[in-house]
SEFI-121568 format. One record per residue (C-alpha): residue in three letters; x, y, z. Coordinates in steps of 0.1 Angstrom, whole numbers, plus 5000, padded with zeros to 4 digits. Layout:
REM SEFI-121568
ALAXYZ ...
REM end
This chain:
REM SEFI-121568
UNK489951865165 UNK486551805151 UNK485051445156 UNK481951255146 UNK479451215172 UNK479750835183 UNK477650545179 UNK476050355202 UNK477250035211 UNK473849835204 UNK475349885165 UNK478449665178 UNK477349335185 UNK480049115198 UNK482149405204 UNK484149585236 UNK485249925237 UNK488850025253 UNK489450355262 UNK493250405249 UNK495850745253 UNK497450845219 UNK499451175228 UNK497151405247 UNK493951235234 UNK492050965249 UNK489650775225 UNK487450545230 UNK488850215206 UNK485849965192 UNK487649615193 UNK485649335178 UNK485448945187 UNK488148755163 UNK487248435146 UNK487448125164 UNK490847965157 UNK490547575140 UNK492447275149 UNK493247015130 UNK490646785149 UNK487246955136 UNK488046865102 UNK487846965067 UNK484047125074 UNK485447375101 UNK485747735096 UNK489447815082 UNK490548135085 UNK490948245047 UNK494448385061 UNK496248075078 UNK495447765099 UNK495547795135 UNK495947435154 UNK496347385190 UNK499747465207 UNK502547205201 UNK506047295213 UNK508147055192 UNK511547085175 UNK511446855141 UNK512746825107 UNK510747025081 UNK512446925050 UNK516146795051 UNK518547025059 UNK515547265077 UNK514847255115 UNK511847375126 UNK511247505165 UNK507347525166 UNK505347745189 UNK507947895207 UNK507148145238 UNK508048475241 UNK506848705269 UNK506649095255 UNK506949385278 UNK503749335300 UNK503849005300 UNK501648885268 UNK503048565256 UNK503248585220 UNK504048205197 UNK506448155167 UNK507647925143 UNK511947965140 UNK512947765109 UNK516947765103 UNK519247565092 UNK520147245103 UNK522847255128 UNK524447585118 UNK525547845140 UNK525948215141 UNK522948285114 UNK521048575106 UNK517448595110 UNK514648745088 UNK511248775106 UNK507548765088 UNK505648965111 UNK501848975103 UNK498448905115 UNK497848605086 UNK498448285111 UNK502748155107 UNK501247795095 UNK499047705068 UNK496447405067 UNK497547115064 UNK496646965033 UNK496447295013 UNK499147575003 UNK498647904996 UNK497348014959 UNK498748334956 UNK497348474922 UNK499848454897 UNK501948224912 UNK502247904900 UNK501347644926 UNK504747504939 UNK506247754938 UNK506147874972 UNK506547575002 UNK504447475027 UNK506447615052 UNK505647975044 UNK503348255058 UNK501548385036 UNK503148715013 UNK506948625030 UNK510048515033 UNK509748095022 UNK512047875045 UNK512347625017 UNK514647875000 UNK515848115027 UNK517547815051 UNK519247685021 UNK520748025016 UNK522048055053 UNK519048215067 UNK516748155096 UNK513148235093 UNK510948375117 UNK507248345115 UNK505748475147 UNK501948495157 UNK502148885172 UNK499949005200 UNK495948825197 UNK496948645168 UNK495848245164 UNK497248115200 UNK498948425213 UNK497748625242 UNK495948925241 UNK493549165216 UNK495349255179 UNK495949585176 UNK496149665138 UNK498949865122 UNK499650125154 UNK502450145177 UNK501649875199 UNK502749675170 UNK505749865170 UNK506649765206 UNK505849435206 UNK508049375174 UNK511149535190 UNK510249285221 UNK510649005201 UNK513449125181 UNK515249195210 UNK514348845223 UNK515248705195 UNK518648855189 UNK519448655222 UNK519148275205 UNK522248055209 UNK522148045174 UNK521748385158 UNK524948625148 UNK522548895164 UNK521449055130 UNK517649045124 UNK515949165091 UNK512449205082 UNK510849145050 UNK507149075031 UNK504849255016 UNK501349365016 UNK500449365049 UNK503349215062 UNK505249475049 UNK503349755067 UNK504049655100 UNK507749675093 UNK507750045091 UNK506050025128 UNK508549815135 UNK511549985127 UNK510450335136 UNK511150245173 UNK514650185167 UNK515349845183 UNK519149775187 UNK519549475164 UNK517249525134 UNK520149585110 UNK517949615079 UNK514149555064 UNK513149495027 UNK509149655026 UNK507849534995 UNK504949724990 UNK503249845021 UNK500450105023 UNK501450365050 UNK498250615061 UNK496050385064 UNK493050665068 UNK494550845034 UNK495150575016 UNK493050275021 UNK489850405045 UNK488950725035 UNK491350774998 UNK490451104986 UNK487851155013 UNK485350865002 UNK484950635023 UNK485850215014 UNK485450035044 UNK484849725029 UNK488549585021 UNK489849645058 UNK486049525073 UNK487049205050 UNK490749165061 UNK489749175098 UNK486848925096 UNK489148695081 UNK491948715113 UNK491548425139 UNK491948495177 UNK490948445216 UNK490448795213 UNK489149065201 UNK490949265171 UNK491449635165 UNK488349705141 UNK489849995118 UNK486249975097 UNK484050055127 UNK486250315140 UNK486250525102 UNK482750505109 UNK483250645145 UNK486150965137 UNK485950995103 UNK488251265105 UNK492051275116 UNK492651245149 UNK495251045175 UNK494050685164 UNK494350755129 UNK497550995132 UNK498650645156 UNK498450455124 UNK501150675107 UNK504550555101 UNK507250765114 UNK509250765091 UNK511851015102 UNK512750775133 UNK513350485102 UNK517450505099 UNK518550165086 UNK519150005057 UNK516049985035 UNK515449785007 UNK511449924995 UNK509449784961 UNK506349944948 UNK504049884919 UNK502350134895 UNK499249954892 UNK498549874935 UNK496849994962 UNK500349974986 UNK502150254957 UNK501350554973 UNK502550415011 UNK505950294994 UNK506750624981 UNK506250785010 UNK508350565029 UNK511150625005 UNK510950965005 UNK510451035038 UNK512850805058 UNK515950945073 UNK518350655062 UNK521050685034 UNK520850335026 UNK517850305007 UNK516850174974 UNK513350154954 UNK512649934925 UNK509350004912 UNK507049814882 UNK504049734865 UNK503249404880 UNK501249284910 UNK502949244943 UNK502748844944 UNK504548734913 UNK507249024921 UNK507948884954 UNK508748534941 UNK510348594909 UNK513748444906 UNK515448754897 UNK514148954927 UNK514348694955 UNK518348664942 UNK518249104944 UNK517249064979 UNK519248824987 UNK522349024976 UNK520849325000 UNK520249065032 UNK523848915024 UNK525449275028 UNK523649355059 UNK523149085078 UNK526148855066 UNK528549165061 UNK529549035027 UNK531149305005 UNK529649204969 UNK528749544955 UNK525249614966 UNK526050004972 UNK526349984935 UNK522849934931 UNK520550214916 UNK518850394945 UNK515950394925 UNK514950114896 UNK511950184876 UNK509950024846 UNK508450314823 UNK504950124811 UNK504250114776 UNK500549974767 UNK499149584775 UNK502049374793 UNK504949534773 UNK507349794789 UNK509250104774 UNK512150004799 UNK513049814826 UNK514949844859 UNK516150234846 UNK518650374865 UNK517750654884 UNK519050884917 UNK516151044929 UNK512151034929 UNK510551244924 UNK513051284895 UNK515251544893 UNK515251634861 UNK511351654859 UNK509351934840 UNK505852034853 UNK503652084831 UNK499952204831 UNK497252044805 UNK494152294807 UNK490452164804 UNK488452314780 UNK485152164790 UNK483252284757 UNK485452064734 UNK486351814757 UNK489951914750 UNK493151954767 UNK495952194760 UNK499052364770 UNK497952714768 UNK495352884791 UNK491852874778 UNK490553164781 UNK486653114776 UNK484852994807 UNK482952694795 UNK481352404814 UNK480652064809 UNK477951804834 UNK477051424835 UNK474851184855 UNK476351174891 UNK476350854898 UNK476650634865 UNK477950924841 UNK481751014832 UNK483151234815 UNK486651324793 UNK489051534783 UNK491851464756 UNK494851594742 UNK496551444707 UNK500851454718 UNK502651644691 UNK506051394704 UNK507451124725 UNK506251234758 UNK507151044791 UNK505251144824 UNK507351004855 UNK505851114888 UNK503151264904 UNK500151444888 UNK498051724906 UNK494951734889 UNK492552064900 UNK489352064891 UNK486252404895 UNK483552184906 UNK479252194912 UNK476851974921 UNK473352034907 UNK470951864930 UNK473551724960 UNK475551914988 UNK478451704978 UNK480051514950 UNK482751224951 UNK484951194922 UNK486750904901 UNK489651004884 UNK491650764858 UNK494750874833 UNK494450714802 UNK496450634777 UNK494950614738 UNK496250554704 UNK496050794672 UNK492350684670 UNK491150714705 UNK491450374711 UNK492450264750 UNK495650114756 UNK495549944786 UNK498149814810 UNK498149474817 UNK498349334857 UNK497548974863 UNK495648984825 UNK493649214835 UNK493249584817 UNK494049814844 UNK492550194841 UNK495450364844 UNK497050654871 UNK493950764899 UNK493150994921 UNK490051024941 UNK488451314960 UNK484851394974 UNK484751784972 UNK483151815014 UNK487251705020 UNK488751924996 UNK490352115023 UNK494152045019 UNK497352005050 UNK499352265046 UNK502252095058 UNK502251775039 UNK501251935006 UNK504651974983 UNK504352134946 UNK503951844934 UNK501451624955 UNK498451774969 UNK497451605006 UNK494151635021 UNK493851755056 UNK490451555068 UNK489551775096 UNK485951895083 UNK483651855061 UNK482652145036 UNK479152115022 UNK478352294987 UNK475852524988 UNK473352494955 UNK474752704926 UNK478452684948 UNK481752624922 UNK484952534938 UNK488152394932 UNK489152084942 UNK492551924941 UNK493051564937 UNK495951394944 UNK496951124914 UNK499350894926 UNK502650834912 UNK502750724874 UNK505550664849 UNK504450604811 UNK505450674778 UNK502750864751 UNK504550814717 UNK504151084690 UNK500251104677 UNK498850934708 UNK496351084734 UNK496451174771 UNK493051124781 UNK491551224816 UNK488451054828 UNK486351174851 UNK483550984868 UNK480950944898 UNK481950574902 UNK485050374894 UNK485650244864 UNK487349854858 UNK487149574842 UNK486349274871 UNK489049254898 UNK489249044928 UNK489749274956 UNK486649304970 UNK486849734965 UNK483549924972 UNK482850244982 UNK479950414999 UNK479450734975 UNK476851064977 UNK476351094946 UNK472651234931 UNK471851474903 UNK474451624882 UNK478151674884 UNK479351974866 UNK482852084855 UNK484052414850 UNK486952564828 UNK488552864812 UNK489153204823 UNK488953254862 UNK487752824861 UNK491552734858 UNK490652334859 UNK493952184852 UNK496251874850 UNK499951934863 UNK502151614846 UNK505551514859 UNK507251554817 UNK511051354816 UNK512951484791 UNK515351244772 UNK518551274787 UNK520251284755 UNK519151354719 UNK520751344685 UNK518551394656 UNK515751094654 UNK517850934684 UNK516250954718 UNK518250764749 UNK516050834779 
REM end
């Protein structure tokens, strides 16, 4: 296993390091001081965390709203003796009720005075009594449900150091559910649900099995957290994670997942620690995802790769906050909770194992909730687009003429076109290879966007939270082009992250990048475009993205003849056709 050399802790200030076991590797973990928690007492000048409010300890039992009981800061002792404080809402004097636990490191209560503004949510919409991207009591009690909001392991008032998205997370959530399945008032069936973060520590969760988690809903939850968030396509984007855990509030000291990609930033037992195990996940499963998000890739392979029957996907165009608490979804999941933690035989096995929206252009979708069995879709086609890098062209057949094509490294871009002849739908994954140089740099990171343009190569944007969105990505610095043999399929290409590969001036090579899963429709006359850049390319966004790129001189492309740069698309045919009439 190749490392990085480490840093010295002088670079660490306010930090520890714990030396931890992950299989046969010990590793030295940098844990950093958590944010003060606030009480109510300093007042409205104190430092709030920008995830939840964290007063002092008051073990009470009280009305929330009528009908709601609240038990606040309850104790629960986990396996070596960390006590651990939740929140149990439920409803009032009813017995024998399922719970549904929130499990995340964003504090169970928010401040008083203030609710969470979850972007395109409409304020009111989601009560008081919520953490924040779960399950709200003010609608779940009412429906027969207890809620669960627990502060896990280091969290606001609870013992011990957080330890982000690993197995220790795992453990301590089958603890608790354990713990809780024992409450004079529970019918013993526990469920998980939330998204975002909340949603990834399900998966944890669930993968070690405890006896009375009966089912989880993960609605959007990244899964490799070194692939897909830290180092996606090998560049590194600390800045996101470094952001999520400076906003955490503690006694502790929290699992810092930025200064340790800085540490190994290659694969080894801490980041293979942070890996759901997804084979061990054999219960009923209720997954979203959106086309547009950062948590799509991580939902996919959790659907894919988890050994239950009972699974379902519904997938679409918008962001993850106004899904979650649209009407029509929170009654979906409700029919799911009532069949598996109420045992009520209303028809869910009826529902599509998979749901997906097909994107059109703007806010407007070629369909809706589509029925489908599978994903990747059976009934796909793969089809190869060559580049022809002298015309800035794309087509079906070979090009046979080796031809090349550069821009500025780190502000250039860019493009390559093809006009569609008829309807064309691409459902799927995308494998886009690319015969790469750098002129003036050992290395070259690379920003890939699918576009989508009408007859006169005008964009056609998606629309998510009224912003344009760029389209299907993939990412890749060429030093990481080296691909796992094992996790690679036909369709998706999977870095291994092992070494780095310096190029050597003059040196071409082929890199393949990994574009995550896509469904859109191109209607006859309009173009496929793909862009291909030395930075990323969008319109302002909120998520504070960044990435730390090596990018100088000039990035060249190669194609044609022995240069077979190409992109593979996942093509639907209709499944039935008469004459003009197309049913897809």
């Amino acid at each position: 296993m190749i490392t990085a050399e480490p840093e010295t802790t002088a670079k660490l200030p306010e930090s520890k390091l714990v030396v931890e076991k992950f299989g046969n590797e010990e590793i030295e973990v940098i844990y950093k001081k958590a944010r003060t928690p606030v009480s109510p007492s300093e007042g409205e000048s104190a430092d709030i965390s920008a995830f939840g409010f964290s007063p002092d300890l008051n073990q009470r039992t009280y009305i929330a709203e009528p009908g709601i009981l609240c038990e606040q800061d309850v104790p629960v002792t986990l396996r070596d003796g960390t006590i651990i404080y939740t929140d149990i809402f439920r409803p009032e004097g009813a017995m024998n009720v399922p719970a549904i636990v929130n499990w995340s490191y964003f504090g169970k209560r928010q401040q008083e005075n203030h609710e969470w503004q979850a972007m395109g949510v409409p304020p009111g919409t989601v009560s008081r009594l919520a953490k924040f991207e779960s399950a709200d009591p003010a609608y779940w009690c009412h429906m027969g449900y207890a809620i669960v909001n627990p502060d896990p392991r280091g969290v606001c008032r609870s013992q011990g150091d957080i330890n982000m998205f690993g197995s220790q997370d795992g453990r301590d959530g089958y603890d608790f559910i354990e713990w809780l399945a024992t409450q004079h008032w529970t019918n013993g069936k526990i469920g998980m649900f939330g998204n975002s973060g909340v949603a990834m520590v399900e998966y944890r969760i669930a993968a070690e099995q405890p006896p009375h988690l009966t089912c989880i809903a993960p609605w959007e939850g990244t899964g490799d957290l070194f692939r897909e968030s830290l180092y996606e396509g090998g560049i590194p984007a600390l800045g996101f994670n470094s952001f999520i855990s400076s906003s955490l509030v503690g006694t502790g000291y929290i699992d810092d997942n930025a200064a340790m990609a800085v540490r190994y930033p290659f694969i080894n037992g801490y980041w293979t620690d942070k890996i759901p195990k997804w084979e061990k996940i054999k219960i009923p499963t209720y997954f979203t995802a959106s086309w547009s998000h950062m948590h799509e890739r991580g939902s996919w392979e959790g659907f894919r790769k988890i050994r239950s029957p009972k699974k379902w996907m519904r997938v679409h165009r918008d962001f993850e906050w106004p899904d979650t608490y649209n009407p029509a979804n929170l009654a979906d999941l409700k029919l799911f909770f009532d069949r598996y933690l109420k045992e009520i035989r209303n028809g869910w096995e009826l529902t599509p194992k998979v749901r997906m929206e097909v994107m059109d252009a703007f806010d407007c979708d070629y369909q809706t909730n589509r029925r489908e069995g599978e994903f990747p879709l059976a009934r796909t086609q793969y089809k190869r687009l060559y580049v022809d890098a002298v015309k800035s062209a794309l087509s079906f057949e070979p090009v046979a003429a080796e031809s090349s094509i550069s821009y500025e490294a780190e502000q250039g871009f860019t493009a390559f076109r093809i006009k569609f002849d008829e309807p064309t739908e691409i459902s799927g994954y995308m494998w886009l290879r690319l015969w790469v140089e750098a002129n003036g740099n050992d290395d070259m990171d690379l920003f890939i966007a699918i576009r989508k343009l009408d007859e006169n190569g005008k964009w056609l944007p998606t629309s998510v939270l009224g912003e344009p969105h760029p389209g299907a990505w993939g990412k890749m610095r060429a030093s990481r082009r080296a691909l796992d043999p094992k996790l690679t399929t036909k369709y998706q290409p999977v870095q291994a992250h092992l070494k780095d590969e310096k190029l050597s001036p003059g040196e071409i090579v082929p890199v393949d990048i990994e574009i995550w899963p896509h469904s859109r429709i191109w209607h006859k006359g309009q173009q496929l475009e793909i862009q291909v850049s030395g930075h990323y390319i969008r319109e302002g966004w909120f998520e504070p993205f960044s990435w730390e790129t090596n990018n100088k001189g000039e990035h060249i492309i190669h194609s044609g003849g022995k240069y077979d740069s190409y992109l593979q698309i996942p093509v639907i045919p209709p499944r039935y056709q008469a004459g003009d009439y197309t049913y897809r």
